[in-house]
N, C-alpha and C positions, 0 to 999 in steps of 0.2 A: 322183520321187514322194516325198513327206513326210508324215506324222502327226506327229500331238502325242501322249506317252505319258499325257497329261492327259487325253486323252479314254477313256482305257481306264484309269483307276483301280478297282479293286476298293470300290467304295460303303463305306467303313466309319461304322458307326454308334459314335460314340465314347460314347454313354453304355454301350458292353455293358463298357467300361474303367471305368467306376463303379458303385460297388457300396455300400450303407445297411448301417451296423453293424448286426448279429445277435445274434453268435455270445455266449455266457454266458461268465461268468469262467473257468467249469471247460474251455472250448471254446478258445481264444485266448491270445495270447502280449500283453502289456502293458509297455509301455515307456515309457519317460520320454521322448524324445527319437529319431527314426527319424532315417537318415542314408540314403537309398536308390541305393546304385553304392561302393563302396571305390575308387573314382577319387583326384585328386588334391584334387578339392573335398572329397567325402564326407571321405575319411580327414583332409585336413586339419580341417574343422570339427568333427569327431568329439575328435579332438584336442586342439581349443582349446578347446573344451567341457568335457573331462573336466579337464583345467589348472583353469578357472575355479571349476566345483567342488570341487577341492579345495580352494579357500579359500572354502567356500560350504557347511560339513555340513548347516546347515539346509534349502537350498535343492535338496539332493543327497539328503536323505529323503523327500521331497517327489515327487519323480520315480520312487519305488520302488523294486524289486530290483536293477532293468535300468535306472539312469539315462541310460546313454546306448548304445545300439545301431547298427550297419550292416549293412543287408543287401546280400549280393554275388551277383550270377547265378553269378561264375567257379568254378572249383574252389579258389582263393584268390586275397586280393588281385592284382593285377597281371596274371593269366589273360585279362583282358580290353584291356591298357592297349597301346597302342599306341603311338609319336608320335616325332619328326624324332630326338633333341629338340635343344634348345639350350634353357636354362632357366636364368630371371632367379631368381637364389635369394630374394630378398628377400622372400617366404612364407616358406621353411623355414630363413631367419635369423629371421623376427617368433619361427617357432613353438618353436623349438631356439636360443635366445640363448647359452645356455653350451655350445655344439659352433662347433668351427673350417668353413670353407668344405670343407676337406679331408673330415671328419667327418661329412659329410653325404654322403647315397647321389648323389653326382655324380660324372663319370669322369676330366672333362680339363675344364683351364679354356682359354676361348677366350683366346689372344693373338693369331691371326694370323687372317686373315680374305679371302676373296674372290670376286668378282664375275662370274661368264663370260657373253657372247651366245653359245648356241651355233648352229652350223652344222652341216650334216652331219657336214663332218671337222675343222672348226677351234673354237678357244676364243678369242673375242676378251677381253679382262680389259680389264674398266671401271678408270676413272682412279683411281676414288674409290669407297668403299662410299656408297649413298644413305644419310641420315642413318636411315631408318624400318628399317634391317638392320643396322647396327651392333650389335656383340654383344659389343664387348670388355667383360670383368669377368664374363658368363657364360660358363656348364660345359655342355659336351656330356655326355647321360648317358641311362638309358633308361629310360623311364618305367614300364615294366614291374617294373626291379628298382627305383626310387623308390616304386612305391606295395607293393611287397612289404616295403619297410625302415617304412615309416609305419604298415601293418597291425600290424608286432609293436612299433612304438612306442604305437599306440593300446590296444591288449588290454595293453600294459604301463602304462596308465595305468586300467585297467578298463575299457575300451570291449568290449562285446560285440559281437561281429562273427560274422556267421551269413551262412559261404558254401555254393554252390551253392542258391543260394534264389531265385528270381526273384518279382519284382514283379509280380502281374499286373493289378491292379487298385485303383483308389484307393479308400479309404471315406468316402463326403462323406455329411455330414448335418447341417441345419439350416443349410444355405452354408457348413462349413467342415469341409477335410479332418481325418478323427481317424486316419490311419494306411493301412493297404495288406492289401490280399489275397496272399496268395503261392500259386504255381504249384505244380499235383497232379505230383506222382510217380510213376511205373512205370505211364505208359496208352501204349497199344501206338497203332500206326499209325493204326489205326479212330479212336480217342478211347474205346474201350474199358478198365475195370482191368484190369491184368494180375493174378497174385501178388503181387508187390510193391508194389502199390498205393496211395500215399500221399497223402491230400487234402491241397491248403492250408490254411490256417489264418490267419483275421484278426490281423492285429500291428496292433492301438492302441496312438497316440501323443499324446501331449498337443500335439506340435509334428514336422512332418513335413519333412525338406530332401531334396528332389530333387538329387539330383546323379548322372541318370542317362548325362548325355555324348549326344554328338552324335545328335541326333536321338530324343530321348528319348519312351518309351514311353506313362510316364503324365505328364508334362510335357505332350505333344501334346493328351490326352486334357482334363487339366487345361486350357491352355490354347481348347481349343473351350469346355467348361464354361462359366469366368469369362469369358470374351471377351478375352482377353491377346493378343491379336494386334499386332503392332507395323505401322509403316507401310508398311514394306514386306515382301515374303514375305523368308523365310529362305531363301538359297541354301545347294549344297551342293557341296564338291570332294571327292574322294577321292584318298586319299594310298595308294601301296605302297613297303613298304620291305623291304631284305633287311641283317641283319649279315653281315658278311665277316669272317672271321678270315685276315691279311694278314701275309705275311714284314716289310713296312717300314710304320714309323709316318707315318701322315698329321701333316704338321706346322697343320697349317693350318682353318679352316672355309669350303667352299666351297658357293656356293650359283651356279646357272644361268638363264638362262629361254631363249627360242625354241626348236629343234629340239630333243627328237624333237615338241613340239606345232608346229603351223599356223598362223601369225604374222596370216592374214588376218581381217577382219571377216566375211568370210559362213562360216568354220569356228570363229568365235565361242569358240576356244580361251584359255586362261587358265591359267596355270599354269607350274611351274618344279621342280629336282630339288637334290639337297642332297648332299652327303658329309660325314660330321661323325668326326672322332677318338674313338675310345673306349678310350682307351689305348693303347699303344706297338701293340696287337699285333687290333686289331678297328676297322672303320669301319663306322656306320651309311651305307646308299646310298638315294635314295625319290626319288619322284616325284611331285608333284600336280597333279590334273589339274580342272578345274571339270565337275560334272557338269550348267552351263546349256549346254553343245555342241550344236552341230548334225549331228556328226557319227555317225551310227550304227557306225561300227567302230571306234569311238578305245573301247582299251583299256588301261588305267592299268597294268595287269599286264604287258601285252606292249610297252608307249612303255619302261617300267624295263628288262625285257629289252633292246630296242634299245639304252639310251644307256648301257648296260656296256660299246657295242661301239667306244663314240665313244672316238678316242684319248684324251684327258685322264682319261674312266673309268680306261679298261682300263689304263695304266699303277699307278692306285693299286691296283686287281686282280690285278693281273700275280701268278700264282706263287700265291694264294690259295683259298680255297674257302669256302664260304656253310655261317657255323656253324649247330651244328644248334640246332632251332627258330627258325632267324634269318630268317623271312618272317611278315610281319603287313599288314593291311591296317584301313581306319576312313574313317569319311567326317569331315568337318571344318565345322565351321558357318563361311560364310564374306558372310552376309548386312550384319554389321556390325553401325555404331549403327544405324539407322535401321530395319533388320530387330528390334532387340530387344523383347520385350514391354513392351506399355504400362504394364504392373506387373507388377514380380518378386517380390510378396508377393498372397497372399492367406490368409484365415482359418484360421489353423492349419497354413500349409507356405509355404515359400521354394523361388526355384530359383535355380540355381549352374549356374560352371561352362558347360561345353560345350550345357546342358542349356536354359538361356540364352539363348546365344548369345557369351559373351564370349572371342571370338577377334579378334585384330590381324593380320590378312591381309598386310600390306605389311611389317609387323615379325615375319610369321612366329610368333607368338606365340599362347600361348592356359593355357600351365601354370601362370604363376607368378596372370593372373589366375582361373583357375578356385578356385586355393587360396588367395586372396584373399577370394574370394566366398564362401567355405565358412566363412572365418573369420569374414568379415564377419557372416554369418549365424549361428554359434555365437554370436559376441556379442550380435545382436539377440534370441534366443530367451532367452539367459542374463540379460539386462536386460528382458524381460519377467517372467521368473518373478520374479527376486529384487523385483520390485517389487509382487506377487501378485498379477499380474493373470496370466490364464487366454490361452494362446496362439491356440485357437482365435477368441474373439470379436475379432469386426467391428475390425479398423484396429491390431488390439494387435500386429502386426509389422510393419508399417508404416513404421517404423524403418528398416527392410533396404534397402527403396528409398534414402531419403535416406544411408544409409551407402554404399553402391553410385554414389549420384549425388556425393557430394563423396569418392571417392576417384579413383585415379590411373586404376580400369577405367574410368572413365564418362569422363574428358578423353582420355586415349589412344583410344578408339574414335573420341569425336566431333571428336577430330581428326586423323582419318583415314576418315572419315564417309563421302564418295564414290569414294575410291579404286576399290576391287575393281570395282564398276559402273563406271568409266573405261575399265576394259579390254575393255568389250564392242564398243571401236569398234577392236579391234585394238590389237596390240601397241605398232606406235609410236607411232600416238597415244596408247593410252595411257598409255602411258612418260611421254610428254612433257604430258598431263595432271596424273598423279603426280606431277611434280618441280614443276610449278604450287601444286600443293595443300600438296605439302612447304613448298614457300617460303612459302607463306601461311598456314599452320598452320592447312588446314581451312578458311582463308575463302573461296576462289577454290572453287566458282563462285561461291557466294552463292544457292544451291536444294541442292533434293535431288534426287539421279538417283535416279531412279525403275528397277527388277529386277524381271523376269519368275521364278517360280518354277520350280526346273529342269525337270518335267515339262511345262511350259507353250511349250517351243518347238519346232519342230517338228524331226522327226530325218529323217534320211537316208541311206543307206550311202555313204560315200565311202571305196572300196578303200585299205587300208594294205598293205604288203609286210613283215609283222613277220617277223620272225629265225627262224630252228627252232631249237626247243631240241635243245642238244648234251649237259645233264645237268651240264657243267663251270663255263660262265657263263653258259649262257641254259636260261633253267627253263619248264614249262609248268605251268599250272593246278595241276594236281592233285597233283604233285608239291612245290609251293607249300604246295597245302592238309596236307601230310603235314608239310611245315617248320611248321607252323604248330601244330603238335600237337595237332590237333582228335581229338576224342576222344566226337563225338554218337554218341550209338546209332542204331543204323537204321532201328530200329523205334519210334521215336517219332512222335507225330503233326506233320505239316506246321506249322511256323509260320511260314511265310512266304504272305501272301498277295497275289496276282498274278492277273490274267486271263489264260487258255491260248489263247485264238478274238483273235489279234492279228495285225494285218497284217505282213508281211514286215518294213517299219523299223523299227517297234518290239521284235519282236520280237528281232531282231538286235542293237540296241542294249541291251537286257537283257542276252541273251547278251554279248558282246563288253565290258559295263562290267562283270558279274560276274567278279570278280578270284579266284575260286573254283571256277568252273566249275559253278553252280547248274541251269543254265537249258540247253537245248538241247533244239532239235525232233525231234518224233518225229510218228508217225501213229498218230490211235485208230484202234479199230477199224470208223467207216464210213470209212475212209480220208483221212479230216482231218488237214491239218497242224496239232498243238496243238505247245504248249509243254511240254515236260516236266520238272517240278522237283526237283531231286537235294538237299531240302532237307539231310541228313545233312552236305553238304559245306560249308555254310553255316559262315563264321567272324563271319559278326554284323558287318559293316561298317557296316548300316547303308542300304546305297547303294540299294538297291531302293525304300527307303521315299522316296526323292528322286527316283525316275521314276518313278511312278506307282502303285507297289505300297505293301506295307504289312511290316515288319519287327515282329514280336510276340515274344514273351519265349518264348522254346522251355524245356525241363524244366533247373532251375536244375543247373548240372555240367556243363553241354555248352558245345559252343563251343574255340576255340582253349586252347594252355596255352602263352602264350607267358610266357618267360623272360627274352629282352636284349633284345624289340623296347619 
C-alpha cells in the first residue's frame, strides 16, 4: 500500500505570511537595508554593503541610523548554519582581499581527494575524481564557525545584527515588499501571553534581501504572492552530520555513494556521504539522502549511524568520540537550474542563497554561491540608491537578475542542469547519464527532465534493519538532539504544522525522515491512532516542509546552538 504525503498537506494560506505596513514611527524599528538569515549570503552581502558605504557618506545618510541590518532567528550567527563543508573561498577572497587563505575562518585545505562505490563491507575507489567533484584549492571548514567569524566582521563594519528574532511575516504594499514582521515573545503553548510577553514589531526597509536558506519561510510566501515559481518544483535532500574528534588525522577528502542507500529505480534513492579533515585532530562525517524516496523507513539519521559501521568509516573513527555539539541536521535545495524562480528580484527585495535555490548538486556545492548572491545583491541595492532611485519601485532591482545570470552561479547550474533528475532512473544509469552531461557540458540531452516534488510520490514502508545505538558510535534521535544543543522551551506554541489523521505510510515516513524524533504515534482519546508532535525537539531542518507539512519560524532563540557543524 502507498500514499502520497501530498495528499495530506496542511492547506496553508500564504497570504496570513503577508502583512500591510501600520505600525507609526514611535511603534517600529526602520532601517536602511534588511538582510533576513545571518547565513553565508546574508552576512556576506551585509558586508559588502557596509564596505561600499563607506565610500559612500552621502548615500549612508540617506539610509538612516540603521543603514544596514540582519536579522537572525539563532541565538547568534551560525546557531543555525549547518553544512558538509568543503568551500570554494573565492567570496571571502572578493570580500577580505587583504587577509591570507590561511586568515580566513577555513580549517584545512584540500590536497588529496577521493572517490568510494560503497558496498555493505567493501570500498571500491574510482580511477579518477569526476570532473563536477574535484576540490583541490578548496578548505574543509564549518560553516557554523564561518558565519560566527563574518557576524563579528560585519557589526565590525557597523552592520547591525539583531539575534534571536524571527521573521514572521513579509510587509508588502502597493506590489512591493517594504520590510518584515518579527515573531512575539514569551506566549505559552495555547498562543496565550505569558509575563513575559513580548509582541513583534514591524522592521521597515527601504530594500529587503532574503537570505533565509533552505526552504525558506517568507521566500515561499513571497514566491506564491509574485508568481516566482520556476519550471520545475524545487526538490529536497537532507543532509546529517556528526564531528568526531579523532586520535589520527584524516589526510585526505573523501566522498562515497551507493550503500547504505538502494542503488535501484523503484527505491528512487539519491544520495552519498562525505568525511572531510578539520584539522590534525576532528573530521566532519554526513550523509545525504533525497527526500523524493519512496521509501517510507529511510532515515537519514539512522543510514549515518549505519555507515560508521562500514570498515573504511570505522577505521577513520577508530579510538575517537563525537564532539560535543557535533550533530546537526538541514535540508538542501537540490532542484537546480530549472527549479530556480523565474525572477530573483521583485519590488523592493532580492533572494539569495539557499533561499533560491543556488545549489551545485553533482559538485556538492552551495556556500561560495550563496555568498556570491548576497554580494551580488549588496551591489545591486547599492547602485540603485547611489543613483536615487527608490528600491521599492517597479524593475529598480532588476539588476540582480541580470547580475546573477552573467555570473559563474547561473553557468555552473545550467551546466549541470539535468543531472540530479538523471538519478531517478537509478544509480547506474544515472552515473552513466552524468558522465554524458559532463562530457557535453550540459548539452546531452538537448531538453529538460522534468521532477516531481518530493511530497508528490508515493511512500511505502520497506523494512530497514538500522544498528542499535550503543551511545559510543551509534547514536539515537534524541541524544543527537541534545548534541545539537537545542535549547526550545517547552512551553512554547507548536510551529510546526502537519496533519495528525494519516494513513500508516505517511505517517511513518514523517516519523522515520525526522532526524529529531519530532513525530511518533500515539492514541487520542476516542482511541484513534493520531500523530503526536514533540515540537520542542525540532532543530529546524526544514524537512517536513518537503513532505507535506509546513516548517514556521517558532520564538526567535530556539532552535539548535550549534558550534563546528
Amino acid at each position: 500500500m502507498a500514499a502520497r504525503p501530498s495528499d495530506y498537506r496542511v492547506p496553508v494560506d500564504h497570504t496570513q505570511y503577508l502583512a500591510v505596513p501600520e505600525a507609526g514611527p514611535d511603534a517600529r524599528i526602520d532601517v536602511g537595508v534588511l538582510f533576513v538569515g545571518a547565513g553565508p549570503a546574508g552576512l556576506a552581502g551585509a558586508i559588502r554593503l557596509a564596505q561600499l558605504l563607506e565610500s559612500a557618506p552621502a548615500v549612508k545618510e540617506r539610509l538612516g541610523e540603521v543603514p544596514v541590518a540582519v536579522i537572525e532567528k539563532g541565538k547568534y550567527p551560525g546557531a543555525h548554519q549547518v553544512s558538509g563543508a568543503v568551500v570554494n573561498p573565492v567570496a571571502l577572497r572578493a570580500l577580505f582581499p587583504d587577509l591570507t587563505d590561511r586568515e580566513l575562518p577555513l580549517r584545512t585545505p584540500v590536497t588529496r581527494e577521493a572517490l568510494y562505490l560503497l558496498t555493505r563491507r567493501r570500498a571500491i575507489a574510482a580511477p579518477a575524481m569526476p570532473p563536477t567533484m574535484r576540490n583541490h584549492g578548496n578548505w574543509a571548514g564549518s560553516l557554523s564557525e564561518i558565519a560566527r567569524w563574518m557576524g563579528e566582521r560585519a557589526e565590525a563594519l557597523g552592520v547591525t545584527v539583531l539575534t534571536e528574532t524571527s521573521a514572521v511575516r513579509a510587509l508588502v504594499q502597493d506590489g512591493a515588499v517594504r520590510g518584515v514582521v518579527t515573531g512575539d515573545k514569551g506566549r505559552g503553548r495555547d498562543g496565550g501571553p505569558m509575563a513575559n510577553f513580548e509582541p513583534g514589531v514591524e522592521v521597515r526597509a527601504q530594500a529587503t534581501v532574503l537570505a533565509e536558506g533552505s526552504a525558506g519561510h517568507l521566500a515561499s510566501a513571497l514566491t506564491h504572492h509574485f508568481g516566482l515559481r520556476g519550471r520545475n518544483p524545487q526538490i529536497y535532500a537532507l543532509g546529517v552530520k556528526e564531528v568526531w574528534d579523532v586520535p589520527r588525522p584524516l589526510d585526505r577528502v573523501i566522498h562515497t555513494m551507493g550503500w547504505p542507500l538502494r542503488w535501484g529505480r523503484r527505491a528512487a534513492e539519491f544520495g552519498g556521504s562525505f568525511l572531510y579533515p578539520l584539522g590534525e585532530r576532528q573530521v566532519s562525517i554526513g550523509l545525504v539522502a533525497g527526500l523524493d524516496c519512496a521509501d517510507a523507513s529511510l532515515s537519514v539519521h539512522d543510514l549515518l549511524q549505519e555507515l560508521k559501521l562500514h570498515p573504511l568509516v570505522r577505521r577513520v573513527l577508530d579510538g575517537g568520540s563525537r564532539a560535543e555539539h557535533g550533530w546537526g541536521a538541514r535540508t538542501i535545495p537540490e532542484g537546480g537550474f530549472y527549479a530556480l524562480p523565474s525572477r530573483l528580484s521583485v519590488a523592493g527585495a532580492l533572494l539569495t542563497g539557499d533561499a533560491a535555490g543556488f545549489v551545485n548538486v553533482p559538485a556538492l556545492k552551495g556556500i561560495h554561491y550563496a555568498m556570491w548572491s548576497g554580494l551580488l545583491a549588496a551591489e545591486t541595492v547599492f547602485a540603485c540608491l547611489e543613483q536615487g532611485r527608490e528600491p521599492s519601485a517597479p524593475g529598480a532591482l532588476a539588476a540582480y537578475d541580470d547580475a546573477v545570470r552573467n555570473s559563474f552561479i547561473w553557468s555552473d547550474l545550467r551546466r549541470v542542469r539535468n543531472m540530479r533528475q538523471a538519478f531517478g532512473a537509478g544509480l547506474v544509469p544515472g552515473a552513466a547519464m552524468a558522465g554524458l552531461m559532463t562530457l557535453t557540458r550540459g548539452a546531452f540531452p538537448g531538453w529538460r527532465f522534468a521532477s516531481d516534488a518530493d511530497a508528490a510520490r508515493p511512500v511505502a514502508p520497506r523494512p530497514r534493519d538500522y544498528p542499535k545505538p550503543d551511545g559510543k558510535l551509534v547514536f539515537d534521535k534524541l541524544s543527537s538532539v541534545y548534541a545539537s544543543g537545542n535549547r526550545t522551551r517547552d512551553t512554547q506554541p507548536n510551529h510546526l504544522l502537519v496533519r495528525t489523521d494519516v494513513p500508516e505510510e505517511v505517517g511513518t515516513a514523517w516519523i522515520n525522515m525526522c532526524p529529531a524524533g519530532v513525530y511518533e504515534w500515539a492514541t487520542d482519546e476516542q482511541g484513534r491512532r493520531r500523530l503526536r508532535v514533540n515540537a520542542p525537539n525540532c532543530v529546524q531542518c526544514g524537512a517536513i516542509s518537503a513532505k507535506g507539512g509546513r516548517l514556521t519560524p517558532p520564538e526567535g532563540g530556539s532552535g539548535p546552538e550549534y558550534t563546528v557543524t
